[in-house]
C-alpha positions in Angstrom: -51.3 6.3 163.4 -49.6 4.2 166.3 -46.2 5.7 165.0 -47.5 9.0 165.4 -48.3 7.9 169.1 -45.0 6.4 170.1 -43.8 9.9 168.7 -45.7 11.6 170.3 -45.3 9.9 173.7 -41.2 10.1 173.5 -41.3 13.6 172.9 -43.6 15.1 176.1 -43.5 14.9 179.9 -45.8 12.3 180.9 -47.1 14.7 184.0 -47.8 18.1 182.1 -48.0 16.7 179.2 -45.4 19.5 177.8 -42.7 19.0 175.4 -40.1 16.7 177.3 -35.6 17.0 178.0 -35.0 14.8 175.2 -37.2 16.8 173.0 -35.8 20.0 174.1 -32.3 19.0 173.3 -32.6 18.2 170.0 -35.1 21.5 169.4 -32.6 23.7 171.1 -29.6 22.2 168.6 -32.0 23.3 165.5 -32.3 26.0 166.4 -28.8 26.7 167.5 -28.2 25.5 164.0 -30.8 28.2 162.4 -29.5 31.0 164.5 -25.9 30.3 163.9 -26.2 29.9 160.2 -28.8 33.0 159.4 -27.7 35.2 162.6 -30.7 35.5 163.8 -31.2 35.8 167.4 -32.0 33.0 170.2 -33.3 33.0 173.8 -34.0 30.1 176.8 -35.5 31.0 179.8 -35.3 28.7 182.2 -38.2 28.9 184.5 -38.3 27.5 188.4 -41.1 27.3 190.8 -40.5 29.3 193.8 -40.6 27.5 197.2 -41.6 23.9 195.5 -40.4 22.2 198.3 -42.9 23.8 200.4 -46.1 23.0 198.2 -45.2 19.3 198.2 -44.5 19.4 202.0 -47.1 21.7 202.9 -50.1 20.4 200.6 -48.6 17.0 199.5 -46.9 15.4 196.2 -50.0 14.7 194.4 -51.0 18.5 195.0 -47.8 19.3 193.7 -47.6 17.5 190.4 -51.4 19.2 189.8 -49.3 22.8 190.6 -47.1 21.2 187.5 -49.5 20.4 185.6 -51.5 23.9 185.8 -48.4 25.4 185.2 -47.6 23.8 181.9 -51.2 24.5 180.6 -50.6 28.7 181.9 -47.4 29.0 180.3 -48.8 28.3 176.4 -50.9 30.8 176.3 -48.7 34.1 176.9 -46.3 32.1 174.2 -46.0 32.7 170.9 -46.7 29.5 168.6 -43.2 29.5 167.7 -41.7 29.1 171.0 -40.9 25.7 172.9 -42.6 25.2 176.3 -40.4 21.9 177.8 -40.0 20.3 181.5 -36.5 20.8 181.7 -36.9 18.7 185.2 -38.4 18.9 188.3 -40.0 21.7 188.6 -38.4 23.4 186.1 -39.5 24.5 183.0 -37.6 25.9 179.8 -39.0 27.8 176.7 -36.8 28.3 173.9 -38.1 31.7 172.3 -36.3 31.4 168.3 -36.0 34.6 166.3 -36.1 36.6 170.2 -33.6 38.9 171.3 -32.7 38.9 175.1 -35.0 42.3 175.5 -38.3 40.5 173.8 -37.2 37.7 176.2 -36.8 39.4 178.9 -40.8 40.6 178.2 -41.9 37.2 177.6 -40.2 36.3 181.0 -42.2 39.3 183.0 -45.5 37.8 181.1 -45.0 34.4 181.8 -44.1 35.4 185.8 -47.3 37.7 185.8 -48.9 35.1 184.6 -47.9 32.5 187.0 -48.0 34.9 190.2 -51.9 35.9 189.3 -52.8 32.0 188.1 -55.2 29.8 190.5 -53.5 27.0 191.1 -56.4 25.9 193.5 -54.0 25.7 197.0 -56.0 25.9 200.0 -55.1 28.9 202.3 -53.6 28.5 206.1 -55.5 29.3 208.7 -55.9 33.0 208.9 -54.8 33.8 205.3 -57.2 35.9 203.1 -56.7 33.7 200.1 -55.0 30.5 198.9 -51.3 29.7 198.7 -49.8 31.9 196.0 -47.4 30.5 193.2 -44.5 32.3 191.8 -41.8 31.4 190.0 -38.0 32.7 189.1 -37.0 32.6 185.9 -33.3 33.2 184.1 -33.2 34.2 180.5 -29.9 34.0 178.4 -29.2 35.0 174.6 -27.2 32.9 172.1 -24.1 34.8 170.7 -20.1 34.6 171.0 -20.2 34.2 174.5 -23.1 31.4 174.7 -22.6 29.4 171.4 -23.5 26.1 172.0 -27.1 25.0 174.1 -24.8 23.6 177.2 -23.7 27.2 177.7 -26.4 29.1 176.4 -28.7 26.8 179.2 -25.7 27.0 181.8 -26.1 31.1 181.0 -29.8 30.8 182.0 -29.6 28.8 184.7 -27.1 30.8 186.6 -29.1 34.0 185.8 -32.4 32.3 187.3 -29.3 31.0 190.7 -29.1 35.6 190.7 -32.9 35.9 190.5 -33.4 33.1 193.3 -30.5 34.4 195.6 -32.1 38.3 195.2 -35.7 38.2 196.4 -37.1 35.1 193.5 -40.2 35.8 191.6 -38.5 38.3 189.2 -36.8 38.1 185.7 -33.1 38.1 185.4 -31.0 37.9 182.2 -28.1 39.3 180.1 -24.6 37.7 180.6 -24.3 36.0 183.6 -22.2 38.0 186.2 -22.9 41.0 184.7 -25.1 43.6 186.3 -28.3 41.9 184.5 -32.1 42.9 184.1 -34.0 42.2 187.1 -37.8 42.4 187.4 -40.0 43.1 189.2 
């Protein structure tokens, strides 16, 4: 049982209590592994909060970490049980979505950013404002292939497509091969 626990506790974030880095590397090499060896396909979306910065200057760190925290708990739900929720750091987040090809992922990226837009994360409004400060998040998808073969480039991939969705307008969906033209939503 206390193995179990000291398992357990090396493998997730301590704060949103979602699988951790060190967890995600080694989950993101099986399944490299998998997809390599049965061509099957493989997506990461890399996931960043939107203006971060602001909620932990604006609201303060410990409301921050709960805006973490809500989001981990949002994010399983519009998952499928086979995909990898992790705190890549930060305030970033990335799912690993096995047996996905980049259009599924790009859908599971519109849900998850739906999801996240419409979520109450419980921030108090500024004066004059109808409702509460809104969360939203940008979010990069890449797919495994020939051009992204290992998880350093097939994370790189994503992480520069979530750079285009954060330099365009954030709170939208891009992925595809980096410097390409991309999918961009909304």
């Amino acid at each position: 049982m206390r193995i179990s626990l000291l398992e357990r506790d090396s493998m997730t974030d301590p704060l949103t209590g979602v699988f951790n880095r060190r967890y995600m590397d080694l989950r993101l090499s099986e399944e490299i592994a998998k997809a390599r060896r049965y061509r099957l396909p493989l997506c990461v979306l890399l996931l960043d909060i939107d203006h971060f910065k602001q909620i932990n200057d604006r609201h303060g760190h410990q409301t921050g970490d709960q805006v973490l925290v809500a989001l981990g708990k949002m994010v399983a739900p519009v998952l499928r049980e086979t995909d990898v929720v992790t705190r890549y750091g930060g305030e970033e987040f990335l799912i690993i979505a096995p047996h996905t090809p980049l259009s599924g992922a790009i859908d599971v990226a519109e849900r998850v950013r739906k999801r996240i837009e419409s979520g109450d994360f419980g921030l108090p409004g500024e004066p004059g404002e109808m409702a509460g400060t809104s969360v939203t998040a940008s979010i990069g998808v890449a797919s495994f292939g020939e051009d992204m073969d290992d998880g350093e480039k097939l994370v790189r991939a994503a992480d520069e497509n979530l750079y285009r969705a954060k330099q365009t307008g954030r709170n939208r969906v891009i992925g595809g091969t980096p410097g390409a033209t991309g999918i961009a939503a909304p």
